[in-house]
C-alpha positions as a LaTeX table, in Angstrom:
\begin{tabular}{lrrr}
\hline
Residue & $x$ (\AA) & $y$ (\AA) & $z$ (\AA) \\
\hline
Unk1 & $-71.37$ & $-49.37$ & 63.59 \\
Unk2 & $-71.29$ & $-48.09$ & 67.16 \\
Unk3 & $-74.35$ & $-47.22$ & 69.11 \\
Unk4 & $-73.39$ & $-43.94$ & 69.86 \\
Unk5 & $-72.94$ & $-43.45$ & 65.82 \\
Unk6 & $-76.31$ & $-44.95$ & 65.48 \\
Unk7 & $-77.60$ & $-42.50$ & 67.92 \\
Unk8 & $-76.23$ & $-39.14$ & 66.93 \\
Unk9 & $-78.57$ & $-36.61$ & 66.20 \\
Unk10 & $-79.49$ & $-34.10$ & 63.46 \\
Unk11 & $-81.32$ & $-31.31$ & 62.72 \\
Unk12 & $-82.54$ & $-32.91$ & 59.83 \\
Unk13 & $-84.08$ & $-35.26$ & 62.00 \\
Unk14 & $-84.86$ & $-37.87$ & 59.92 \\
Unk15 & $-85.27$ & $-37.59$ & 56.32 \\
Unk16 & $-84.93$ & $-39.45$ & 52.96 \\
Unk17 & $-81.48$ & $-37.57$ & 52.49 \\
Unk18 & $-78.73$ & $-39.48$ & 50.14 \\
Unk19 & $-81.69$ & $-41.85$ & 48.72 \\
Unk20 & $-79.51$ & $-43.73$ & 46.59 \\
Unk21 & $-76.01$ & $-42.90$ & 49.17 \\
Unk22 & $-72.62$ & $-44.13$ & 47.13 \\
Unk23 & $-71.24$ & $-45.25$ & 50.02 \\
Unk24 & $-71.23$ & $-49.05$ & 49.57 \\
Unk25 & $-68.94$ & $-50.16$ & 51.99 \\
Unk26 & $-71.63$ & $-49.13$ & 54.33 \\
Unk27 & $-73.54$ & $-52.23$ & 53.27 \\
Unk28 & $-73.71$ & $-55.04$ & 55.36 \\
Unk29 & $-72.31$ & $-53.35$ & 58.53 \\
Unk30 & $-76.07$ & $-53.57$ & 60.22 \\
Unk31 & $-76.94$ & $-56.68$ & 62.44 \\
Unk32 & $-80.20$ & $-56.63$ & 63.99 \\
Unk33 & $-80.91$ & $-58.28$ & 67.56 \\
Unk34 & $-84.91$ & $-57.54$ & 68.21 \\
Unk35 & $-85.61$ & $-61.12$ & 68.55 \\
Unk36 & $-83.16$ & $-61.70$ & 71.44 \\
Unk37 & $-85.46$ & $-61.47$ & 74.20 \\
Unk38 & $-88.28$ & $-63.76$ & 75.32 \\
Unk39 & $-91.19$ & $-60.72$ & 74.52 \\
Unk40 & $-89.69$ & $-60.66$ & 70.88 \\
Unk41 & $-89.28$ & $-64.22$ & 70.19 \\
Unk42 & $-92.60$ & $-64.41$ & 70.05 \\
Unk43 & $-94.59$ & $-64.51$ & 66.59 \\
Unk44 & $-96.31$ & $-60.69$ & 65.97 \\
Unk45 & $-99.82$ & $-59.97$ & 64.19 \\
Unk46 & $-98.90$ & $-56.34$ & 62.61 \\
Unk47 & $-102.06$ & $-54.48$ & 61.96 \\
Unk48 & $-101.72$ & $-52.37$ & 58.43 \\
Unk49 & $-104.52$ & $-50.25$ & 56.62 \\
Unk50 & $-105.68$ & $-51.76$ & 53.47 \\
Unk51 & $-104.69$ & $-49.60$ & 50.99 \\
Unk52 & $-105.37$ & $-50.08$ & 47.50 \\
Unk53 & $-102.84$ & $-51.85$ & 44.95 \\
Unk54 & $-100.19$ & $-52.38$ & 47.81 \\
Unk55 & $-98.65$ & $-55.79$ & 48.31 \\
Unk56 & $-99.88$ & $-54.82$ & 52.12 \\
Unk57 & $-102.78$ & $-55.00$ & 51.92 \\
Unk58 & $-104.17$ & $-57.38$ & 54.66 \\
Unk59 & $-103.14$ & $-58.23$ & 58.31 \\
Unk60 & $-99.50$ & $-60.21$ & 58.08 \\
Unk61 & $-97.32$ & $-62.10$ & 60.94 \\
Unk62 & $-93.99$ & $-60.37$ & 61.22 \\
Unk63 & $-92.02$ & $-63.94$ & 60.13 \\
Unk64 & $-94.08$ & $-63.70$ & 56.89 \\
Unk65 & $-93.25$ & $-60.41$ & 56.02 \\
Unk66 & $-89.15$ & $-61.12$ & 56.32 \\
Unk67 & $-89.93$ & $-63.95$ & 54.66 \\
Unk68 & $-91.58$ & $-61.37$ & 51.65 \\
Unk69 & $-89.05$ & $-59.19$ & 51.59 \\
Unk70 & $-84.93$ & $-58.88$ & 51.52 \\
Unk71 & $-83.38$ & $-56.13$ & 52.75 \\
Unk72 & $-80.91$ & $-55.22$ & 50.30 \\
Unk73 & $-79.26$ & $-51.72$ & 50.65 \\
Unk74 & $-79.15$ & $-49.00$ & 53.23 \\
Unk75 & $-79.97$ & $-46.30$ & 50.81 \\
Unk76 & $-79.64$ & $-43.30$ & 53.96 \\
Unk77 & $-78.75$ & $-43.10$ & 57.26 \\
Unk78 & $-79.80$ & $-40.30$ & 60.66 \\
Unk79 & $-80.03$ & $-40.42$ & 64.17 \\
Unk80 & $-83.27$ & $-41.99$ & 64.51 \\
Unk81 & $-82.74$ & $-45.06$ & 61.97 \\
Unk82 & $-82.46$ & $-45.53$ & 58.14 \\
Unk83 & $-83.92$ & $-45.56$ & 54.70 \\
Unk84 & $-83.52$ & $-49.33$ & 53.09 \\
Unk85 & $-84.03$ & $-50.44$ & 49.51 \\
Unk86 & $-85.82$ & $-53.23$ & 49.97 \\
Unk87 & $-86.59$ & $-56.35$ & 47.62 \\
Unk88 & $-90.15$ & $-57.99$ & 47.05 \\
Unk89 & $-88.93$ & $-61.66$ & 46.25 \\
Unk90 & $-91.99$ & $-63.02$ & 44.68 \\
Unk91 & $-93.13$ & $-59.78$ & 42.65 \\
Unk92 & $-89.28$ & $-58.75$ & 42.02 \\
Unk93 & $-90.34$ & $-55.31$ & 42.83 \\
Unk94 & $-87.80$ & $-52.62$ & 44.52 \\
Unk95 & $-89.03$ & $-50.02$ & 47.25 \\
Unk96 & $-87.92$ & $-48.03$ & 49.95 \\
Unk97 & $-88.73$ & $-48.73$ & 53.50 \\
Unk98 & $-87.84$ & $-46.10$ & 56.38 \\
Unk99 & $-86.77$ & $-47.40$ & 59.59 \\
Unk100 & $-87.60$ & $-45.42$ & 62.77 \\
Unk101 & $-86.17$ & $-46.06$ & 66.23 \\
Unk102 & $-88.83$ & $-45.93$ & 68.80 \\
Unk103 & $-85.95$ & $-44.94$ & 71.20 \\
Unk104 & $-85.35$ & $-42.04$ & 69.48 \\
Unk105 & $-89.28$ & $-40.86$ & 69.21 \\
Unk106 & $-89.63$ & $-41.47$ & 72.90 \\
Unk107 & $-86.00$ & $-39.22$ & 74.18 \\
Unk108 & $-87.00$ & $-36.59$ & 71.65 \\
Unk109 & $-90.61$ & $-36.85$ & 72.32 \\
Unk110 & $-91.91$ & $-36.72$ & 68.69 \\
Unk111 & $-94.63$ & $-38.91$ & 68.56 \\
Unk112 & $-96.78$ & $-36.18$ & 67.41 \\
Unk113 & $-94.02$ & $-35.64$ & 64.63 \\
Unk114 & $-94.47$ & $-39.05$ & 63.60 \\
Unk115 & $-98.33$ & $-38.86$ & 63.34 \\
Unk116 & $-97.91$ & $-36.13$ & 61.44 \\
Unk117 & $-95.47$ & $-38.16$ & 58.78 \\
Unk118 & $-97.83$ & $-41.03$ & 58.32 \\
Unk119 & $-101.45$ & $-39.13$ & 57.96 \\
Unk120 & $-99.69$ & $-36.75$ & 55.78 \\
Unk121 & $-98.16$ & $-39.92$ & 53.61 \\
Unk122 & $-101.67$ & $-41.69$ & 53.63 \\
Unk123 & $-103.94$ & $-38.95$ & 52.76 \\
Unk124 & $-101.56$ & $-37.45$ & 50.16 \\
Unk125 & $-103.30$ & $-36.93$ & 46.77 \\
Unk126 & $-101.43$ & $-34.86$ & 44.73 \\
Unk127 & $-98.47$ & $-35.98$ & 41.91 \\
Unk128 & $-95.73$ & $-34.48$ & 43.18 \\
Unk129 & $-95.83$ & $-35.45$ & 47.28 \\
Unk130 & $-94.93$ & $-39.11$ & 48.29 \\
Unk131 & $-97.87$ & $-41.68$ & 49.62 \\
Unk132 & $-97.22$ & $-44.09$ & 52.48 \\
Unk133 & $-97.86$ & $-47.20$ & 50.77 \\
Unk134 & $-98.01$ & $-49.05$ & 54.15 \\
Unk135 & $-96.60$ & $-48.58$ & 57.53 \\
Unk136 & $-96.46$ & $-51.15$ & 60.66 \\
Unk137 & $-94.28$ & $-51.49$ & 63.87 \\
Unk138 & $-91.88$ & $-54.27$ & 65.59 \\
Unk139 & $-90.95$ & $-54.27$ & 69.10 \\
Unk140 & $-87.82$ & $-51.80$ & 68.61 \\
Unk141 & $-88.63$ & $-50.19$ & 64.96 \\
Unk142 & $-92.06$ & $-48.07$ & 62.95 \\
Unk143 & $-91.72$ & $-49.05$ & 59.60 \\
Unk144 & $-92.92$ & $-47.20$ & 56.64 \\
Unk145 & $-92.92$ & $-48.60$ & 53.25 \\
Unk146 & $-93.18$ & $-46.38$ & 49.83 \\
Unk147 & $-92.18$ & $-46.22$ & 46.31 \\
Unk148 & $-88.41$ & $-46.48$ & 45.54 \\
Unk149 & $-86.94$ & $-43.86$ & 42.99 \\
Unk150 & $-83.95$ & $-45.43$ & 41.52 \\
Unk151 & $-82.77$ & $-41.47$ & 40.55 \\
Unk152 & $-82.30$ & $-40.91$ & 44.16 \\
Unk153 & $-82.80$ & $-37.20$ & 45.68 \\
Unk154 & $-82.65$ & $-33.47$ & 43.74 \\
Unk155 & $-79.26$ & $-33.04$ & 45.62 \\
Unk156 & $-77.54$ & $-35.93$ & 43.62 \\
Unk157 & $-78.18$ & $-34.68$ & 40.18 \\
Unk158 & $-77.06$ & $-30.84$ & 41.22 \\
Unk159 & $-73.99$ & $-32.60$ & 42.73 \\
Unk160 & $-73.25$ & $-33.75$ & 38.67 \\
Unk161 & $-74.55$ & $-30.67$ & 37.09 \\
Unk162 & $-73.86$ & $-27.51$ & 40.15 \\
Unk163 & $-76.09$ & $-25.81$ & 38.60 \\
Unk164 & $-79.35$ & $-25.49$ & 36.42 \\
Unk165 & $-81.00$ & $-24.12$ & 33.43 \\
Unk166 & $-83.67$ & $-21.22$ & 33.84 \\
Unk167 & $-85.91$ & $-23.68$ & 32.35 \\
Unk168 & $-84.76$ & $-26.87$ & 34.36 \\
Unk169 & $-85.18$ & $-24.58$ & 37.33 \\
Unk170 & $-88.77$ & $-23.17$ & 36.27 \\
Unk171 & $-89.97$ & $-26.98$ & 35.71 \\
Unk172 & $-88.83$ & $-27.71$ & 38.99 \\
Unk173 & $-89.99$ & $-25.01$ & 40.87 \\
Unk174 & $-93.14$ & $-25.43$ & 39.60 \\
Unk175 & $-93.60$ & $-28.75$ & 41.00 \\
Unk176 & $-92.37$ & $-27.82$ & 44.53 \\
Unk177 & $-95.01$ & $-24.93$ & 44.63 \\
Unk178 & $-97.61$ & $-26.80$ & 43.40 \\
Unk179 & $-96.70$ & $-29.44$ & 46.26 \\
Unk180 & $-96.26$ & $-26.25$ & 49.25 \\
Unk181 & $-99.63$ & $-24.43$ & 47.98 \\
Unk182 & $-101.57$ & $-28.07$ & 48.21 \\
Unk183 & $-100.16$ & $-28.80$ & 51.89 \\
Unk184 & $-100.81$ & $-25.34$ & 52.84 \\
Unk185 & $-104.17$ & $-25.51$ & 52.04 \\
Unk186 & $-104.43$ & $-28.81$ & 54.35 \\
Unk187 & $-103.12$ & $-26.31$ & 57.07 \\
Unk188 & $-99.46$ & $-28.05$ & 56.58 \\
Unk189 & $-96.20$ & $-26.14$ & 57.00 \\
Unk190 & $-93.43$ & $-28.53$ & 55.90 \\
Unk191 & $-90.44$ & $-26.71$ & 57.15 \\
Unk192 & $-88.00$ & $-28.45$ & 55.50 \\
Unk193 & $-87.69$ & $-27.98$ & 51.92 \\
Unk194 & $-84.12$ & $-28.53$ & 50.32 \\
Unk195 & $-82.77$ & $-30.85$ & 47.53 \\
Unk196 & $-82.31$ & $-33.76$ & 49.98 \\
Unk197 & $-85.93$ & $-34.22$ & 50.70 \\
Unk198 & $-86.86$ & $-34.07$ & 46.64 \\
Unk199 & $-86.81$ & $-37.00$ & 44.60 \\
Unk200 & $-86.40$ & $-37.86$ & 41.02 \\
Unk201 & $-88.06$ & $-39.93$ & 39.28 \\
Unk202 & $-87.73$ & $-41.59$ & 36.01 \\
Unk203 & $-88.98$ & $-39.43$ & 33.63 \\
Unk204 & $-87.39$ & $-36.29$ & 34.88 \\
Unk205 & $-90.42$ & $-35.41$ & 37.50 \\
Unk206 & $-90.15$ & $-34.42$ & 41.04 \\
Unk207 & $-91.50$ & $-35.63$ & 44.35 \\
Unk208 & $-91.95$ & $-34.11$ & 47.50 \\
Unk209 & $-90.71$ & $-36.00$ & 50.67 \\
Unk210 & $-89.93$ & $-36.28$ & 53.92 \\
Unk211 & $-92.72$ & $-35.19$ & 55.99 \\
Unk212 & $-91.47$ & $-35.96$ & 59.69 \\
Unk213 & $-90.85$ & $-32.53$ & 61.24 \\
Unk214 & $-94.02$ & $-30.91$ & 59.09 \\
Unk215 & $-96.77$ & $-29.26$ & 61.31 \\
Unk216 & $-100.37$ & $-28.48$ & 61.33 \\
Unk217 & $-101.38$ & $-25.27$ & 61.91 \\
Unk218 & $-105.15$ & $-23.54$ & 62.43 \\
Unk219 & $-105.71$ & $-20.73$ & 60.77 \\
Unk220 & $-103.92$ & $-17.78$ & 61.98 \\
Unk221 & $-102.01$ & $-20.19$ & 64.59 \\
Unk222 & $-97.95$ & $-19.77$ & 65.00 \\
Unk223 & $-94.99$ & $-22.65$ & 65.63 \\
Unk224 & $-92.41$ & $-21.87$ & 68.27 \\
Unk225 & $-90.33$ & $-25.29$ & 67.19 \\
Unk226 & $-87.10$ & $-25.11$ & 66.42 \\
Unk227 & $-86.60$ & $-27.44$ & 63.29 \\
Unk228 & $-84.86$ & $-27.43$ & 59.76 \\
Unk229 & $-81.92$ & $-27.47$ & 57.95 \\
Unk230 & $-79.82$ & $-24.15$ & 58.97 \\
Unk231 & $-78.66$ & $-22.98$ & 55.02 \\
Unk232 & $-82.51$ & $-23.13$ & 54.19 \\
Unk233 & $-84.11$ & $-21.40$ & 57.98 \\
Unk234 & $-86.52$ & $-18.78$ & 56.93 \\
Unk235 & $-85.17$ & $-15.17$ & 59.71 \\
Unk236 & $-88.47$ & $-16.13$ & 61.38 \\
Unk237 & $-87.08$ & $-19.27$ & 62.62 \\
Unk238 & $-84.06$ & $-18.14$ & 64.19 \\
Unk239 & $-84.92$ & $-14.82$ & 66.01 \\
Unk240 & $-84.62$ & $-14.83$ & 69.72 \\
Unk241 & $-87.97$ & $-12.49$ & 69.92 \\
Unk242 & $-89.81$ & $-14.21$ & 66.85 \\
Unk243 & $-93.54$ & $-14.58$ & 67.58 \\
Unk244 & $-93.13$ & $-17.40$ & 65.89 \\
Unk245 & $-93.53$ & $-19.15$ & 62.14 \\
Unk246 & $-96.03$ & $-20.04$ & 59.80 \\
Unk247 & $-96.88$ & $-20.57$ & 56.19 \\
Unk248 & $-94.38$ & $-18.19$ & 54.69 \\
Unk249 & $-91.68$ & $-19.68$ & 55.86 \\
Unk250 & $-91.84$ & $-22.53$ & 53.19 \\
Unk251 & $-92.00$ & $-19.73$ & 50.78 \\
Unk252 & $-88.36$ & $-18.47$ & 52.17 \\
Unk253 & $-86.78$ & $-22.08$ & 52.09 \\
Unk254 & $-88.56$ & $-22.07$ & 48.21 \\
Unk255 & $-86.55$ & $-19.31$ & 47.52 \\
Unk256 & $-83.35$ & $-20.23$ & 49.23 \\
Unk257 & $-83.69$ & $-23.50$ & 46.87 \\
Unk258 & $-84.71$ & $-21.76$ & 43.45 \\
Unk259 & $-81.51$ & $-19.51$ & 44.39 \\
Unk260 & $-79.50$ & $-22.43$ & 44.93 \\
Unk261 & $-80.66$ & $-24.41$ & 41.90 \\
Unk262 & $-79.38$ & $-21.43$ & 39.39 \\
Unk263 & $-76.50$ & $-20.54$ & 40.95 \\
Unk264 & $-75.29$ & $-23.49$ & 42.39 \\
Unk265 & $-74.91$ & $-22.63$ & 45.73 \\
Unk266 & $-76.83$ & $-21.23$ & 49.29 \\
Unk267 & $-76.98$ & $-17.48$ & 49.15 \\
Unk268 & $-76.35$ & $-17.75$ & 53.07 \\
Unk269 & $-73.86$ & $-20.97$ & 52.84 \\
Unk270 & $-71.15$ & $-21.02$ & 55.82 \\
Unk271 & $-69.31$ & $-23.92$ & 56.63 \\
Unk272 & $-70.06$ & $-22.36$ & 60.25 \\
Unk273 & $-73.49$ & $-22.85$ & 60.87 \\
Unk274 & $-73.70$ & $-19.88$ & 63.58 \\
Unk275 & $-72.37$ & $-17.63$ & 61.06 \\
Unk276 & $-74.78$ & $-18.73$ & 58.40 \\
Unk277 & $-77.59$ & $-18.21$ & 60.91 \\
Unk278 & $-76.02$ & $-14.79$ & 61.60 \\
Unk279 & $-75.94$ & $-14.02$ & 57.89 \\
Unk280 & $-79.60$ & $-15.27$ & 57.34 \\
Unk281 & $-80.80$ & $-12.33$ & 60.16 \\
Unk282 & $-78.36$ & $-9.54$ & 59.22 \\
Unk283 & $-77.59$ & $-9.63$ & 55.56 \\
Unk284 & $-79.56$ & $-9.15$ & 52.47 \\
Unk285 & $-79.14$ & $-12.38$ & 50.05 \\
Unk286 & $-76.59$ & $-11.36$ & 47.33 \\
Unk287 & $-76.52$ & $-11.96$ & 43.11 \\
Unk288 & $-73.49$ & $-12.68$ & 40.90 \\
Unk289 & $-71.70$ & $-9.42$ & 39.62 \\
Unk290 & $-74.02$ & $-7.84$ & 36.92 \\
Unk291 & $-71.08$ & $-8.66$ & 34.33 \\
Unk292 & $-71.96$ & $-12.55$ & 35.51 \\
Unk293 & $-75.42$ & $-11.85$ & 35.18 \\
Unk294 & $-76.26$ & $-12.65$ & 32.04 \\
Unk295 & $-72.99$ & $-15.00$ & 30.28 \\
Unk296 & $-72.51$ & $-17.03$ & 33.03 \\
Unk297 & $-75.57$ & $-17.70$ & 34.84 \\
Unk298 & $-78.02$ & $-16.88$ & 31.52 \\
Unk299 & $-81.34$ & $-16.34$ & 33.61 \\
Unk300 & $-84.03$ & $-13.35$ & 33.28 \\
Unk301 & $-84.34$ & $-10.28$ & 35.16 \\
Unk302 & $-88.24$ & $-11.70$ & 36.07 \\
Unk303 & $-86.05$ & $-15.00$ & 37.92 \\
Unk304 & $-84.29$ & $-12.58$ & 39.88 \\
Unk305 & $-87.14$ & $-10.42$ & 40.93 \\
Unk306 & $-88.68$ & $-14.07$ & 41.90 \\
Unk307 & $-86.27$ & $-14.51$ & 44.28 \\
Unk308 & $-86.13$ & $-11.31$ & 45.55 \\
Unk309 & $-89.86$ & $-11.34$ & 46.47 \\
Unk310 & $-89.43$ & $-14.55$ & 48.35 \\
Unk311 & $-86.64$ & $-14.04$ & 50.25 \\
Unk312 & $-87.91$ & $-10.79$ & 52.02 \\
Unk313 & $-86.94$ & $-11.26$ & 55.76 \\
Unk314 & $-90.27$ & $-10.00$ & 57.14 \\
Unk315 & $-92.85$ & $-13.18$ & 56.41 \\
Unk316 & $-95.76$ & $-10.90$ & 56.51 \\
Unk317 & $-94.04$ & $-8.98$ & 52.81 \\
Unk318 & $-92.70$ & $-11.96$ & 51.46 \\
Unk319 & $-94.76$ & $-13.31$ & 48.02 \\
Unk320 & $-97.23$ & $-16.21$ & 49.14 \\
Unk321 & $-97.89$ & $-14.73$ & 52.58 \\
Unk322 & $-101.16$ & $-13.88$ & 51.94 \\
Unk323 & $-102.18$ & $-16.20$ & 49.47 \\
Unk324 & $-100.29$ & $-19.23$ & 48.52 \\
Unk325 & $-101.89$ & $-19.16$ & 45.39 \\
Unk326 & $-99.63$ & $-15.68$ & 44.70 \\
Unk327 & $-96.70$ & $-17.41$ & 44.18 \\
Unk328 & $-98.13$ & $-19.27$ & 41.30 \\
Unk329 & $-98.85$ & $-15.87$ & 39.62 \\
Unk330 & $-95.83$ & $-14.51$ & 39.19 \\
Unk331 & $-94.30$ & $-13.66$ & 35.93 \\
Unk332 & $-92.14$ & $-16.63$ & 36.23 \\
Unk333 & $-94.42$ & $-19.07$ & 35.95 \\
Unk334 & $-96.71$ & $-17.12$ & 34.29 \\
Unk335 & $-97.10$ & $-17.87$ & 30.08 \\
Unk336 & $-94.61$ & $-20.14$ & 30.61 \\
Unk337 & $-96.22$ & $-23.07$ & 32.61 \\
Unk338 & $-99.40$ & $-24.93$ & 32.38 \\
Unk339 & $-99.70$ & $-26.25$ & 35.93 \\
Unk340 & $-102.76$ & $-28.65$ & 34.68 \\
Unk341 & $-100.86$ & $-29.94$ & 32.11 \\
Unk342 & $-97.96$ & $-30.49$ & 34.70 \\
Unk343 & $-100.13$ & $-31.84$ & 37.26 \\
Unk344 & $-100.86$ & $-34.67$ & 34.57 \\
Unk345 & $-97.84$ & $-34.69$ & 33.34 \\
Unk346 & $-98.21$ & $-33.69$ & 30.07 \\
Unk347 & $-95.65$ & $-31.01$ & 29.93 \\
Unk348 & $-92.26$ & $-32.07$ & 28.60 \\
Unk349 & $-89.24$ & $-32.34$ & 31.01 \\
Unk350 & $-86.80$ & $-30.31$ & 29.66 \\
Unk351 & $-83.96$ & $-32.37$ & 31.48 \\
Unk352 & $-83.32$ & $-35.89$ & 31.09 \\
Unk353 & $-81.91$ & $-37.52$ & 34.72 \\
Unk354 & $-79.34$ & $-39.86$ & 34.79 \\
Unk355 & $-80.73$ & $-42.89$ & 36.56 \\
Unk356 & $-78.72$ & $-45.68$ & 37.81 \\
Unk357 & $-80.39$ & $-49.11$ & 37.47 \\
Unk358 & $-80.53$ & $-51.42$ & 40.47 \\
Unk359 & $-81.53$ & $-54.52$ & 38.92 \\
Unk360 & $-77.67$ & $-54.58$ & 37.70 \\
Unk361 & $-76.14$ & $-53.24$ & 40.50 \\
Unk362 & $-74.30$ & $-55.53$ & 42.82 \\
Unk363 & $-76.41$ & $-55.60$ & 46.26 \\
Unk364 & $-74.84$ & $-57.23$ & 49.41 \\
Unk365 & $-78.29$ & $-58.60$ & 52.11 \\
Unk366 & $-77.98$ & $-55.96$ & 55.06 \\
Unk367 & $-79.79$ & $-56.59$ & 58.67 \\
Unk368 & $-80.63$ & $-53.54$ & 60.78 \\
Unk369 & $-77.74$ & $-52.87$ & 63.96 \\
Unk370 & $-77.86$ & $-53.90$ & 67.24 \\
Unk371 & $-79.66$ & $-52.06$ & 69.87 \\
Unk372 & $-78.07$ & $-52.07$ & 73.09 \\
Unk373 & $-80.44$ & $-53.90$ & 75.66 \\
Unk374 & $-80.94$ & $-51.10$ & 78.62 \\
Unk375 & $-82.38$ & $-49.09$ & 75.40 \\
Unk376 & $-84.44$ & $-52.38$ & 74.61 \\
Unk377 & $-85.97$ & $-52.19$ & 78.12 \\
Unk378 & $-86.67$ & $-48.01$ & 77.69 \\
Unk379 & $-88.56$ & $-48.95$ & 74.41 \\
Unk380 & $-90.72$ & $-51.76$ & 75.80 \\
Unk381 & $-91.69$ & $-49.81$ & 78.59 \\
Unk382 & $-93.01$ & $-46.80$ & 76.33 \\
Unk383 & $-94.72$ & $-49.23$ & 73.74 \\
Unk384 & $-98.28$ & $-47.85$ & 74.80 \\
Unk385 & $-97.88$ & $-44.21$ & 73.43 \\
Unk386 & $-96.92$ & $-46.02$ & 70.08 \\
Unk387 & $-100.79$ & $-47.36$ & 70.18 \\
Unk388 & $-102.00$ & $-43.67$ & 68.90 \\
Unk389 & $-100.33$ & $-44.37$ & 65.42 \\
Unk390 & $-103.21$ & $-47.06$ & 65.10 \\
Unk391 & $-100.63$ & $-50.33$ & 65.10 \\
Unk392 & $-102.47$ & $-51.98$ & 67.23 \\
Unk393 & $-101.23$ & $-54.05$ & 70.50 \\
Unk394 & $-98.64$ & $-56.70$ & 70.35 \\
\hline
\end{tabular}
């Protein structure tokens, strides 16, 4: 892999997208050169939070933690690093561990972003978002390390299925707005919602991830970032004389998703993204022919009117504006879920995932790539803004 490769950037900065990729002959491709240099030969005491039930759970050497752990698949890959599958050889336990170049936090100047991902992580409480089990930093990388879902990400299964049943589609809807109306009340816009940043797990429940371009807001404060996936921008986002974009416009990309979960496809999708962008601020989102309506697609009229209400183009009309809590009430969810008994889990999935199982799959040891030396010497002279993520000193 080529540095510049390694380097290009996305709007999707950098996600859990592709959790479980296909592409194995990606595997192996990574070699890793952080200890070539006399500051980095040098054994490192990496400061972690003790968090309870982790297997990091107390201050550990950077030898002993390689020595822990095997790097064993490169489940995703963006411009600022990767997502690994990584092996606990004593426990024999699988998890996922995100790999962030510092390099590409400094250039972009997201350190703020990446606050934001790991106190989001650490204080989530809620079933359906993902916890930062630990976290902790080497000369060139931030590491975090959480759960591993062998199902992979949302966009996976709708890749095998295109699309899903009113039902499937209620059960996971209501999980995503349960997650949305619980960061929202933490003052959190996440701001980029879309199958690639959902995960499955095992028993046919959801969970929320990806939290690195999410923002805190104050009360009655506005974003002027530009950030997001283009198919799933709420009209707020993209306007040259926007004030700028709050709360709602998780509610848009909510609806943009339920949309795309029943019918199989974006309601704005262009292979273009300008023109998709253009479509997103000019045209009204468009339904299947009313002949369709009902014996191909088989949802309700309430479903539709759903949608409708969340993908108004003004933020301050569009359901949940006011009140998160509204979109909860609508008649879709209404007498049809019990979002205490979902919260525990007590509600039936009415789906059944197809999860692949990675204690038989064949898994070839990967190291991370090479990072070209002049970039080296940019990251080890910006090492003291990474102290605010509360690593502690080398």
């Amino acid at each position: 892999m080529d540095e510049e490769e390694e380097n290009q950037q996305d709007i999707d900065f950098y996600g859990l997208s592709s959790q479980f990729s296909q592409d194995d002959h990606d595997f192996g491709e990574e070699h890793e050169q952080e200890g070539a240099g006399p500051e980095e030969s040098q054994t490192q005491t990496i400061h972690k939070k003790k968090i309870v039930g982790t297997v990091f759970n107390k201050v550990q050497k950077r030898q002993d933690y390689f020595e822990d752990y095997r790097l064993v698949r490169r489940l995703a890959k963006s411009g600022c690093g990767a997502v690994y599958l990584v092996l606990h050889k004593t426990k024999k336990q699988f998890f996922a561990m995100k790999s962030i170049r510092k390099d590409f936090i400094i250039k972009n100047e997201m350190i703020d972003c990446l606050v934001n991902e790991k106190t989001i992580m650490q204080e989530a409480d809620h079933p359906f978002i993902l916890k930062l089990i630990s976290y902790f930093q080497l000369p060139l990388r931030i590491y975090f390390l959480m759960d591993f879902f062998p199902g992979g990400d949302l966009k996976t299964h709708q890749r095998r299925y295109n699309r899903f049943s009113e039902d499937v589609v209620r059960f996971f809807a209501a999980q995503i707005a349960l997650a949305l109306v619980h960061l929202h009340s933490k003052g959190i816009v996440y701001r980029d919602l879309k199958p690639e940043n959902i995960l499955v797990q095992e028993d046919g429940y959801l969970m929320l991830a990806d939290f690195g371009i999410a923002a805190r807001l104050r009360e009655g404060e506005l974003s002027q970032s530009f950030c997001g996936t283009y198919d799933y921008m709420a009209p707020e986002m993209l306007k040259k004389d926007s004030e700028g974009h709050s709360f709602p416009l998780d509610w848009w990309s909510f609806g943009i998703l339920v949309y795309e979960l029943l019918i199989g496809i974006c309601p704005f999708y262009n292979h273009n993204h300008h023109a998709t962008m253009k479509q997103i601020l000019s045209r009204r989102h468009a339904w299947p022919p009313e002949k369709e309506f009902q014996s191909v697609y088989n949802f309700s009229s309430v479903t539709k009117d759903f949608v409708d209400k969340l993908l108004v183009k003004d933020p301050k009309l569009r359901l949940g504006s006011e009140n998160s809590e509204d979109v909860l009430q609508h008649p879709f969810f209404k007498n049809f879920i019990d979002f205490e008994a979902l919260k525990n889990k007590k509600v039936q999935p009415p789906w059944e995932p197809v999860i692949p199982n990675p204690e038989v799959q064949a898994y070839h040891e990967v190291v991370e790539s090479v990072i070209d030396p002049k970039i080296q010497e940019l990251i080890r002279k910006s090492q003291k803004q990474f102290e605010v993520l509360d690593f502690g000193k080398y």
